[in-house]
N, C-alpha and C positions, 0 to 999 in steps of 0.2 A: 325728604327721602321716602319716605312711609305714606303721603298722599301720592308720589307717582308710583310706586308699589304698588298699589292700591288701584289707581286707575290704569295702569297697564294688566293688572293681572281683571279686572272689570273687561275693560276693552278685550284680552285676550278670549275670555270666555264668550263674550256676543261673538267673538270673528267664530269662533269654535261651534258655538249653537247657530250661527245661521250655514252651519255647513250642509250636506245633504245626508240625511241619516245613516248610507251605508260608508261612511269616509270614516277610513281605520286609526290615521293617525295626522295629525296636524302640527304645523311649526308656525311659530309666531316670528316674523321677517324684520329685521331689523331696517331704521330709516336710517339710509345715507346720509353720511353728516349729521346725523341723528346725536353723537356722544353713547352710543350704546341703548339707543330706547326703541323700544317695538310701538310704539306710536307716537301719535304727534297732534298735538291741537294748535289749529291754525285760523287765524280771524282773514278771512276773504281780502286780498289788496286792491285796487284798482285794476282795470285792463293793461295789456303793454301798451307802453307807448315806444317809439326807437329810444326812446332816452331811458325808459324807466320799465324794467321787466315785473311781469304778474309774479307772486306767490302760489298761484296756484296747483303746482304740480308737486309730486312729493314722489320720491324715488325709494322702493325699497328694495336692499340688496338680498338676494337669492343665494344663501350658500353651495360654495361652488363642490361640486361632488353629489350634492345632493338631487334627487330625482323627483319630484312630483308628479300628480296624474291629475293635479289641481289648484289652480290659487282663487285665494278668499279676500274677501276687500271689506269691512266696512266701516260705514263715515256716520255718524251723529252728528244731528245739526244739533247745535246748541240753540239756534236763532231759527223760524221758519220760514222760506223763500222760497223761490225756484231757481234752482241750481241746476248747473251743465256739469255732468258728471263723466268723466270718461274712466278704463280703466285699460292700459296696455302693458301686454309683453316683451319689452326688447331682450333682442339677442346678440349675440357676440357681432355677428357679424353686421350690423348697423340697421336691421330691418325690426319691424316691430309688429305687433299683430293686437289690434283695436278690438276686446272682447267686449266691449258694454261704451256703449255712446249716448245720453240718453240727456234729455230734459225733465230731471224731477223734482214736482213739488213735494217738498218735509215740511212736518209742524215741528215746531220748539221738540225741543229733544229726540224726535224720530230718530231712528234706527234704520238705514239703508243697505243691504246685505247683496254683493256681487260675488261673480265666480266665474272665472274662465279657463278653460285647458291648452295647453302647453302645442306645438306643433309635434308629429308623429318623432322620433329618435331626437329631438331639439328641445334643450333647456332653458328658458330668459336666465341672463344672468339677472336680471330688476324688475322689479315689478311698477309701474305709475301709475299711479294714481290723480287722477287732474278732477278738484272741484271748485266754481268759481261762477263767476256768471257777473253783468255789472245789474240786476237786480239786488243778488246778496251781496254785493261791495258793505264791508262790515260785519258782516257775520261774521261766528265762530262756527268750528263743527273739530268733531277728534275721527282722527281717519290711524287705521290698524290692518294690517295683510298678514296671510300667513300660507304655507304650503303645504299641499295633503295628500298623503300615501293611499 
């Protein structure tokens, strides 16, 4: 209990400091299916195949009510590679909006800090997060979002 204490509230403050320094207040976003945890460490699966779906995506929910002007995303590799990193907003209505699509290489423990903003009067209910690639098949890395007033 006390080591995932400990690395969520670790994890919470990187997503908090790689924010932009005028962001007044932040929330750390709970993962879907998660069991209650604002992050998640995930070892890279293989690509899909039609028989066998990737792990690579990770859904965090957006409480509902609540308004941001901002979301925060970031992934530690545990392992160095080059990884496809993507980071989207869906919304209620089934559409989604791709703020960070990128090809990036991490060394062993790097720290990758994303950010993208919300459409004009429109809230994602989740935030995804997708990282993966079949160079890092194997890796680890711990991925953390959160939403900023």
């Amino acid at each position: 209990m006390m080591n995932w204490l400990g690395t969520t509230i670790v994890v919470g403050a990187v997503v908090c400091l790689g924010l932009p320094a005028n962001a007044q207040t932040c929330r750390l976003l709970r993962v879907v299916e998660g069991k209650g945890a604002y992050s998640l460490q995930k070892k890279v699966s293989a690509a899909s195949t039609p028989l066998s779906p990737s792990n690579w995506n990770t859904d965090f929910a957006v409480p509902s009510g609540q308004r941001f002007s901002s979301y925060a995303a970031t992934i530690r590799a545990k392992n160095g590679g080059n990884y496809s990193i993507q980071m989207n907003l869906k919304y209620a209505n089934g559409t989604s909006d791709k703020v960070f699509d990128k090809k990036v290489s991490l060394k062993d423990n790097e720290a990758l800090n994303l950010s993208g903003s919300p459409r004009l009067n429109s809230e994602p209910y989740q935030v995804n997060v997708v990282v993966g690639g079949i160079p890092v098949t194997g890796n680890s890395y711990t991925v953390a979002t959160s939403g900023c007033r």
